[in-house]
C-alpha positions in Angstrom: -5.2 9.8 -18.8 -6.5 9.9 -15.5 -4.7 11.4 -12.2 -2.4 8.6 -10.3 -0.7 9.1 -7.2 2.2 10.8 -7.2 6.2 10.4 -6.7 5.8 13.1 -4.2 3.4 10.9 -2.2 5.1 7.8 -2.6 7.9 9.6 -1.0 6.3 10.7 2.6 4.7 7.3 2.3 7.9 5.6 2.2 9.7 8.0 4.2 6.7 6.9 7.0 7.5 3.1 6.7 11.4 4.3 7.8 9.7 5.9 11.0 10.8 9.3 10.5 9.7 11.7 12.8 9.4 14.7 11.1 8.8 15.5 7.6 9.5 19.0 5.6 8.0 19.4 2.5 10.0 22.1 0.5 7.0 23.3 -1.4 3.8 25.2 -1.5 2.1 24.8 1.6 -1.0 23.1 -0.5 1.4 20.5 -2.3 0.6 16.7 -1.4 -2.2 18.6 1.5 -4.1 15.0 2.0 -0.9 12.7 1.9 0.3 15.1 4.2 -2.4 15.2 6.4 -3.2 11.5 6.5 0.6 10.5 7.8 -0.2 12.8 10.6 -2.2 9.9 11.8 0.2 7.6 11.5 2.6 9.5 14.1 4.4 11.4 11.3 4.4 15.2 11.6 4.8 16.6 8.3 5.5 20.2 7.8 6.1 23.0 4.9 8.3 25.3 4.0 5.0 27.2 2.2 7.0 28.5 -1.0 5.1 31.3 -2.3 5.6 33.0 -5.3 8.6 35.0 -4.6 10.3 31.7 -4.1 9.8 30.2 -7.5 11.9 33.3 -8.7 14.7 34.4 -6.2 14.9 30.6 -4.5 13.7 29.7 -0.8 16.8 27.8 0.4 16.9 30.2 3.1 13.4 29.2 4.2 14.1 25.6 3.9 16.8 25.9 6.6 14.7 27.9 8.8 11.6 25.3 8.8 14.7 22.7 9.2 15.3 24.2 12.0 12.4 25.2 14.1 11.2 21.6 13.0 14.0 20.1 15.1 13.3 22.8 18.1 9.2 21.7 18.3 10.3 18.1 17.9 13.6 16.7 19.0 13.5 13.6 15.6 16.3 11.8 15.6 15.4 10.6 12.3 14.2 13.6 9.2 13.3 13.6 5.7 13.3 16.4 3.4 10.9 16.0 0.2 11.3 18.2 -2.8 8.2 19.2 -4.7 7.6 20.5 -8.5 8.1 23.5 -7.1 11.2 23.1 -5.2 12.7 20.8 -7.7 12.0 22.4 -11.0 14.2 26.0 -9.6 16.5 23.7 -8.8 16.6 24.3 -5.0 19.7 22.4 -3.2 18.0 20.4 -0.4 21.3 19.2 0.6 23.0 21.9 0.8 20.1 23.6 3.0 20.3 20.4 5.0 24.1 21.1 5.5 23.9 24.6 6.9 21.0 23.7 8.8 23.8 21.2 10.8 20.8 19.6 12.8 21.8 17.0 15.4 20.1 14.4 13.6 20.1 12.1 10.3 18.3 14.2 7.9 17.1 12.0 4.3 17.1 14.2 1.3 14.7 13.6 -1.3 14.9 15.3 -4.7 11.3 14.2 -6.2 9.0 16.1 -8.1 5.7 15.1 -9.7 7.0 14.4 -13.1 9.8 12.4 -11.4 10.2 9.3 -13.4 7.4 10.2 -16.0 5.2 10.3 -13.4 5.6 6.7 -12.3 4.5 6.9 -8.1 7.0 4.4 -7.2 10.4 6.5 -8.8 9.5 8.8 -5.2 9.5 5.4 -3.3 12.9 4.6 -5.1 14.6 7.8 -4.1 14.2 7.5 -1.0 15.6 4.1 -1.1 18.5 5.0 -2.4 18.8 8.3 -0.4 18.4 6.6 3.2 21.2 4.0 1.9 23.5 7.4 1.3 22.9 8.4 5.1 23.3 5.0 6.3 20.0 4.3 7.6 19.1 1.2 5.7 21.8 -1.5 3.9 22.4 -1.4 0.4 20.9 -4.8 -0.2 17.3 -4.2 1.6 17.2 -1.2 -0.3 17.9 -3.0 -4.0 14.9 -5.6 -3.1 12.7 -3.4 -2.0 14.0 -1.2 -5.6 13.2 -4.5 -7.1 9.6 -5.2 -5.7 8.7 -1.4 -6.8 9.8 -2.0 -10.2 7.5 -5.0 -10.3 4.7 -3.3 -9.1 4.9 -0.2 -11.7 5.0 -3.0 -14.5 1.8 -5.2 -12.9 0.3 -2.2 -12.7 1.3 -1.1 -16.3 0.5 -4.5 -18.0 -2.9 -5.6 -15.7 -3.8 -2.4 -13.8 -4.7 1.0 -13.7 -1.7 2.7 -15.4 -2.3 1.5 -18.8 -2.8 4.7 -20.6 -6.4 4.2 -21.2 -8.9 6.2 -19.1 -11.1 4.1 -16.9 -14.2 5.4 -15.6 -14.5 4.5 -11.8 -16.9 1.6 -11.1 -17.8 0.1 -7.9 -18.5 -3.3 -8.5 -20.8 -6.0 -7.4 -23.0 -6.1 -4.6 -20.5 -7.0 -2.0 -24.1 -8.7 0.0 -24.4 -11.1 -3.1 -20.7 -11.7 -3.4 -20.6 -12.2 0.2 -23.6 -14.9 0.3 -22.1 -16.6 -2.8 -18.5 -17.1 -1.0 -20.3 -18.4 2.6 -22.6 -20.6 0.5 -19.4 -22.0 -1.2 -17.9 -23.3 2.1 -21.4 -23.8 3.6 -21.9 -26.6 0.7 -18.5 -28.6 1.1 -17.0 -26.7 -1.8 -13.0 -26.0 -2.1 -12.3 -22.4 -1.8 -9.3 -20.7 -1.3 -8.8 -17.0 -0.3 -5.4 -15.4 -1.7 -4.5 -12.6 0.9 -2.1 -10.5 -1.6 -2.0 -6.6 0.2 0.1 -4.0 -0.1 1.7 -2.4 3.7 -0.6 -1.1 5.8 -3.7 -2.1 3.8 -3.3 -5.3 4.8 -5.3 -4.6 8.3 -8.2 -3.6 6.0 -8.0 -6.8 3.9 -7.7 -9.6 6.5 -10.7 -8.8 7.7 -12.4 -10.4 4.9 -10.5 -13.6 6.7 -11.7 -12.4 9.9 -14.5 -15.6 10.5 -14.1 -18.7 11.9 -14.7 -21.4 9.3 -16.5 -23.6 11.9 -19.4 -21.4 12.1 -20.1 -22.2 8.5 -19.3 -25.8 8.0 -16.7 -27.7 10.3 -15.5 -30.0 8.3 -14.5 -27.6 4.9 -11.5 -25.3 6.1 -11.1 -22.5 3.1 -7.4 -22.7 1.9 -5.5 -19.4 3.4 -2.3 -18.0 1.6 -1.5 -14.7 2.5 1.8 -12.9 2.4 2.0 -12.2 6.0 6.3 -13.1 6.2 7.1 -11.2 9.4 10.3 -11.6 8.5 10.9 -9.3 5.2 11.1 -5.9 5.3 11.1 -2.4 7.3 10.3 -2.9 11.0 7.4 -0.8 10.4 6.0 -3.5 7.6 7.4 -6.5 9.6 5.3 -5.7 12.3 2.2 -5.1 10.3 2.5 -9.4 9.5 2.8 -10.3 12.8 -0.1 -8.4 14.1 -2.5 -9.3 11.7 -1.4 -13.1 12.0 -1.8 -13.0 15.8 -4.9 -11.8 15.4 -6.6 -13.9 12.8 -8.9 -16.6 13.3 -8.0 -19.0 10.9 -4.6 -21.0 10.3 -2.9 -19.6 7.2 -1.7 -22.5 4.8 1.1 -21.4 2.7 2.9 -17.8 4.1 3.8 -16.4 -0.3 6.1 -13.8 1.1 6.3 -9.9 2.9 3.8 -7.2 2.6 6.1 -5.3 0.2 6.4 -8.0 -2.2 2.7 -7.8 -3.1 4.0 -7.5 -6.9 5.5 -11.0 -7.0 3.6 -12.9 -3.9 0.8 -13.4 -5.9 2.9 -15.9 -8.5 4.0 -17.8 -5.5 0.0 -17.9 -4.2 -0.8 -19.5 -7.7 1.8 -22.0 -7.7 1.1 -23.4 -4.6 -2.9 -24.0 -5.5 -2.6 -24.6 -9.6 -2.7 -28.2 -8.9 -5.5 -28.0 -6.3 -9.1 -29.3 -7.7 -10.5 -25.6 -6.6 -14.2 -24.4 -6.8 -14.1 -20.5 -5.9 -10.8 -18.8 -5.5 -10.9 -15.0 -3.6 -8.3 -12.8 -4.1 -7.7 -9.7 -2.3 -5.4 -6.8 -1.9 -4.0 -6.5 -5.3 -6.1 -9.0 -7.5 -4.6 -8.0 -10.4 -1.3 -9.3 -9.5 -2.4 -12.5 -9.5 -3.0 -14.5 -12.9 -6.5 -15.3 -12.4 -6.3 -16.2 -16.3 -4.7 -19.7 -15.4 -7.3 -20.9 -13.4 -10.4 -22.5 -14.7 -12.6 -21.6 -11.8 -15.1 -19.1 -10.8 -13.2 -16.3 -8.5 -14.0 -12.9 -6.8 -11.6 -10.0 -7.0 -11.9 -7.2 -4.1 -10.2 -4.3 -4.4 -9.4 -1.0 -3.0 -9.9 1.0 -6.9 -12.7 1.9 -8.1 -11.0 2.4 -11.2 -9.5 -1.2 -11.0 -13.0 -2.7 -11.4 -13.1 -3.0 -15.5 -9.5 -4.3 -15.9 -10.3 -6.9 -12.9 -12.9 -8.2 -15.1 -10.9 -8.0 -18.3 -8.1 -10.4 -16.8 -11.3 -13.0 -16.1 -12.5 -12.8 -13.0 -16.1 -13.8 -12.6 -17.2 -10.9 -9.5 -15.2 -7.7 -8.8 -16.2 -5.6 -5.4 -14.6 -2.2 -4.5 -13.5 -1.5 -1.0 -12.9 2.6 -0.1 -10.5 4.3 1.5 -8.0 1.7 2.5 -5.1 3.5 3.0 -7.0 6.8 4.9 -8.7 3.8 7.4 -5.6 1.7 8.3 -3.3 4.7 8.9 -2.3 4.8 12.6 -3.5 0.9 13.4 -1.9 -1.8 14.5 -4.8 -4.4 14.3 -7.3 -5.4 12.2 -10.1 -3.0 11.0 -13.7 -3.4 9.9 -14.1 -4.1 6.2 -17.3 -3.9 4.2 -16.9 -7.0 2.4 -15.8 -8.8 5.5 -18.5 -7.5 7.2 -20.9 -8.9 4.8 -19.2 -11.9 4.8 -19.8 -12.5 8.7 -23.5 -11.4 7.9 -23.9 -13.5 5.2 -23.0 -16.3 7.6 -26.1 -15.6 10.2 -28.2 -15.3 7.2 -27.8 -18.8 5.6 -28.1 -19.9 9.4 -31.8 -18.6 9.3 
């Protein structure tokens, strides 16, 4: 009942994590504008073929090959994608065919998704482009079926424990991240067992380890905090691949127990809470996507940080004790390639100074 992202978005977002160069949206030139705008900072230039209304009558193939074309000129990509809109899609435009009489010097990824695509589900745009980039050869059928299979997991974790329930939610920040913060250092600080559950989702990731981003010893040097994070540098895209090994180089702390790749977020968190259901745990901290993870089988008090506002209430449904919001993950790790400044981790490294006093 409330807006969700779109499969139109999921689309250039997943097109990005191919490294395209160049995107055309066949659309109005407002369709998707912040998505749009946003991947620009991530290297991606995204462009529009600016349907107007003319188009949604007589058709704007025409236009679509021209953009096709003056995009290659300006750019030179060896690597395109071509995203349909509810515009484009519901005249029934032919984006391969324009693609075809285009005949660019390049691999050019069609992608036929609208906003209803999929009754609306985000990850059907992700999908399509899956299975579109295996048609042009650019990725092998069997990384595209995982990654089909993580993205079906994720629309039901986020159908059964998340925001897509079919209820309205209203927004809701959360706790104060300073208390949450001093409750977590005070935790480690007095010889308690804590574990932090790094479960993020691509390129959010640099936002979340910094919550991680401490050095245990400054606390207490004799109580490491459990680390389990799925930082496997060895699953997925190039692009997501090398988002795990940057952040592990980076970090301060030794992770434990690696759960799995940054685009298995659905099913990483299972694997996180096998590995510590037999541990005698105080405070568990989950991060990322905390509702993934079945904080309902643990008897222990546990802090959920996410990036929804609107993920707050159902956090606190599934039975954790303190929910904090972080903003604008996606917007503030575009175009990174190493760890940036959370607020909760922030307050975590102040909270640190302040039990010191």
């Amino acid at each position: 009942m409330h807006p969700r992202p779109s499969p139109i978005a999921a689309s250039l977002y997943t097109l990005r994590d191919m490294n395209v160069d160049v995107i055309v949206m066949h659309g109005p030139n407002g369709c998707c504008f912040r998505t749009g705008r946003l991947l620009e900072s991530d290297g991606v230039r995204v462009l529009t073929t600016a349907m107007a209304e003319n188009d949604f009558i007589l058709g704007a193939g025409e236009k679509l090959e021209e953009t096709l074309k003056k995009a290659y000129d300006m750019f030179k990509p060896e690597l395109m994608g071509v995203v349909g809109t509810c515009a484009s899609m519901i005249i029934g435009e032919d984006l391969k065919e324009a693609i075809a009489n285009a005949d660019l010097p390049c691999t050019v990824i069609p992608v036929e998704s609208h906003g209803g695509s999929g009754e609306g589900d985000n990850t059907v745009g992700a999908i399509m482009v899956l299975e579109a980039a295996v048609e042009c050869g650019v990725i092998p059928q069997g990384e595209a079926d995982r990654q089909i299979e993580m993205l079906e997991k994720a629309t039901e974790v986020e159908k059964t424990r998340g925001m897509a329930q079919g209820k309205y939610i209203k927004p809701n920040f959360g706790d104060s991240k300073e208390n949450v913060a001093k409750l977590v250092v005070r935790a480690i600080k007095d010889g308690k067992k804590v574990a932090f559950v790094h479960n993020a989702k691509k390129e959010t990731a640099y936002l979340f380890a910094d919550i991680i981003n401490f050095d245990y010893k400054d606390i207490r040097r004799d109580n490491k905090p459990i680390i389990v994070a799925n930082l496997d540098g060895s699953t997925g895209l190039e692009r997501i691949r090398c988002h795990a090994k940057n952040i592990k180089e980076e970090l301060p702390m030794e992770i434990d127990f690696i759960t799995g790749g940054l685009d298995e977020y659905p099913i990483t968190a299972d694997v996180a809470a096998e590995y510590l259901k037999n541990m005698d745990l105080d405070l568990i901290v989950v991060f990322g996507v905390p509702h993934a993870f079945p904080i309902e089988d643990f008897d222990v008090e546990s802090v959920a940080i996410t990036d929804g506002p609107r993920l707050v209430e159902p956090l606190r449904d599934l039975g954790y004790n303190h929910v904090v919001a972080e903003l604008d993950a996606h917007s503030k790790t575009l175009g990174t390639d190493e760890i940036v400044f959370s607020d909760f981790g922030g307050m975590i490294r102040s909270a640190i100074g302040w039990l010191d006093e």
